[in-house]
Phi, psi and omega in degrees: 000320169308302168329295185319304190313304193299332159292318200288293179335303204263320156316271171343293196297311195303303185322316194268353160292322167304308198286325180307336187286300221272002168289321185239008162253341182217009205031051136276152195087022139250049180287167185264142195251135170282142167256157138287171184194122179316329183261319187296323197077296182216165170210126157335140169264123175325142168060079178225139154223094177232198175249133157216143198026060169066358188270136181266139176238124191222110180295103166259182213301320203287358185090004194259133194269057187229157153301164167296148176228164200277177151293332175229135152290167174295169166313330186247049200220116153250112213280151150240162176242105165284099182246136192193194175239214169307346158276346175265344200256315170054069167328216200275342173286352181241110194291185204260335189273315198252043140281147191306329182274019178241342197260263160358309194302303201292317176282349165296307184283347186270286209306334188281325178268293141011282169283331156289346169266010192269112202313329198287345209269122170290344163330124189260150157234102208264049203216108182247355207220156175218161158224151203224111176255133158253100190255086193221134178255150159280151183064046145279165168245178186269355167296314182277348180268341171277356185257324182316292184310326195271344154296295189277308189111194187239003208028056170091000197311187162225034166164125162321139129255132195233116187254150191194148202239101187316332170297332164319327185290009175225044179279198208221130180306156192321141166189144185272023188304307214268355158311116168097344192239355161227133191295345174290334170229066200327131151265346195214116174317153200274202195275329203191144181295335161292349154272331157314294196308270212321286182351286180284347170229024184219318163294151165280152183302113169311141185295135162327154166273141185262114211265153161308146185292156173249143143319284194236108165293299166321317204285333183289319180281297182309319181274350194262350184289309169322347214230353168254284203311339197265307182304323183306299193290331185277324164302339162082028186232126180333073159311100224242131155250154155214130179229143189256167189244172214238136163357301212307315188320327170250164185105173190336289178334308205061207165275167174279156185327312177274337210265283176351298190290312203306308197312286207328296186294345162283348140300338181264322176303329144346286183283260196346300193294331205068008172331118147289128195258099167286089228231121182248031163296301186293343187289289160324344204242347187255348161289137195310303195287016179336290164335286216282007189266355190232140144218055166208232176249343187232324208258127128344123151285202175294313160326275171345302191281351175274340151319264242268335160286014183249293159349267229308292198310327179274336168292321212281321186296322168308284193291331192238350175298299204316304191276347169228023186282000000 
């Protein structure tokens, strides 16, 4: 009988040494929890703060991987509304200081300051404070970054940015199946970080749920960017597309046949719409450092985030300080 206690015992303690590691050592038995939502298909659920591999991740009232924020800025604040996916969002692998809209602030206040001190420059600049709102999930489209916006507005922004991934132009319209039903995307805390741990990586995955067929899945895609770009122009505020390209896209190969087209009509939608266009293959593909920019077939490294917030930042000054200053 002893024995038993003494096992029962000597169990309990690994467990609960276990669970205490994996709480503070990798955070788990906290993730951050999705609500569903009709029109969005899902959203971070608001006023989240947690750790996940030591990376602070942080949730505001607005669903936005940003601080709390006022609803309108002050005059001297210049906002952008950053709308993307998990490449914008840089999910739990990505700390709160190193995502592209935190990256975007600081290099938007250098550049900015750069010119205002530059003797040459006739630029007035009326701007002291700069913010970057990240309204972004992982696997949205631009369908579900469009009910966003058509939900929230732009706050005020004085320019959009809508980052997009070529996988995006074939995402699937919004829904809310996988809440609660893939473990990526949790409604509830789970009971204990050791049933986290088992749950995500040691059970099998449930099958994806199976959504209705598209005619033109692009095409779909393509009006709803139209359909961003229109809120943007009734709000009277600068619009910006950037779309970064998937690992794969380069090297011999390229993009693939269907990748080819979905571009070719988002070029053409380009030109038509008159969008300003950040197209980052060829930028990525002119780069010395090509390998360090990903780390994954999709996902940015820190290199990687520093690329594209840095473009993105310089365009914004170019087109909307230079020109409406």
């Amino acid at each position: 009988m002893k024995v038993v206690l003494l096992v029962l015992a000597l169990s309990a303690g690994l467990w609960a040494t276990i669970e205490v590691l994996l709480r503070v050592l990798l955070g788990f038995g906290n993730p951050l929890i999705y609500i569903a939502d009709a029109e969005c298909g899902y959203l971070l659920a608001p006023n989240q703060r947690v750790r996940r591999l030591a990376n602070r991740i942080e949730i505001n009232e607005y669903s936005m991987r940003t601080v709390a924020i006022a609803l309108r800025p002050t005059p001297d604040t210049l906002r952008v509304l950053l709308l993307g996916d998990s490449v914008a969002n840089g999910g739990w692998w990505t700390d709160q200081t190193d995502t592209i809209s935190e990256i975007m602030a600081r290099q938007l206040s250098l550049q900015v300051q750069h010119l205002a001190s530059d003797a040459q420059s006739s630029i007035k600049v009326n701007y002291s404070d700069f913010e970057v709102l990240n309204a972004s999930a992982n696997s949205w489209g631009p369908r579900n970054q469009l009910a966003y916006a058509k939900r929230f507005g732009v706050f005020g922004a004085k320019a959009v940015v809508l980052l997009l991934n070529t996988d995006d132009l074939f995402s699937s319209p919004p829904s809310a199946q996988v809440v609660g039903r893939d473990r990526s995307y949790p409604d509830r805390q789970p009971r204990s970080a050791t049933l986290e741990l088992l749950g995500r990586y040691l059970l099998p995955t449930l099958p994806a749920p199976q959504l209705a067929a598209e005619s033109d899945v692009v095409g779909c895609n393509l009006e709803a960017i139209r359909q961003i770009q229109k809120i943007a122009v009734s709000a009277n505020v600068e619009f910006l597309l950037a779309v970064t390209p998937k690992r794969g896209e380069f090297g011999d190969s390229g993009s693939r046949d269907w990748e080819v087209k979905a571009r070719s009509r988002l070029a053409e939608l380009v030109e038509c719409e008159k969008i300003t266009y950040i197209d980052f293959l060829p930028i990525f593909n002119s780069a010395a450092k090509l390998p360090t920019l990903y780390r994954d077939s999709i996902h940015l490294s820190p290199e990687g985030n520093q690329l594209v917030s840095k473009t993105i930042s310089s365009e914004i000054v170019a087109v909307f300080l230079q020109n409406k200053s």
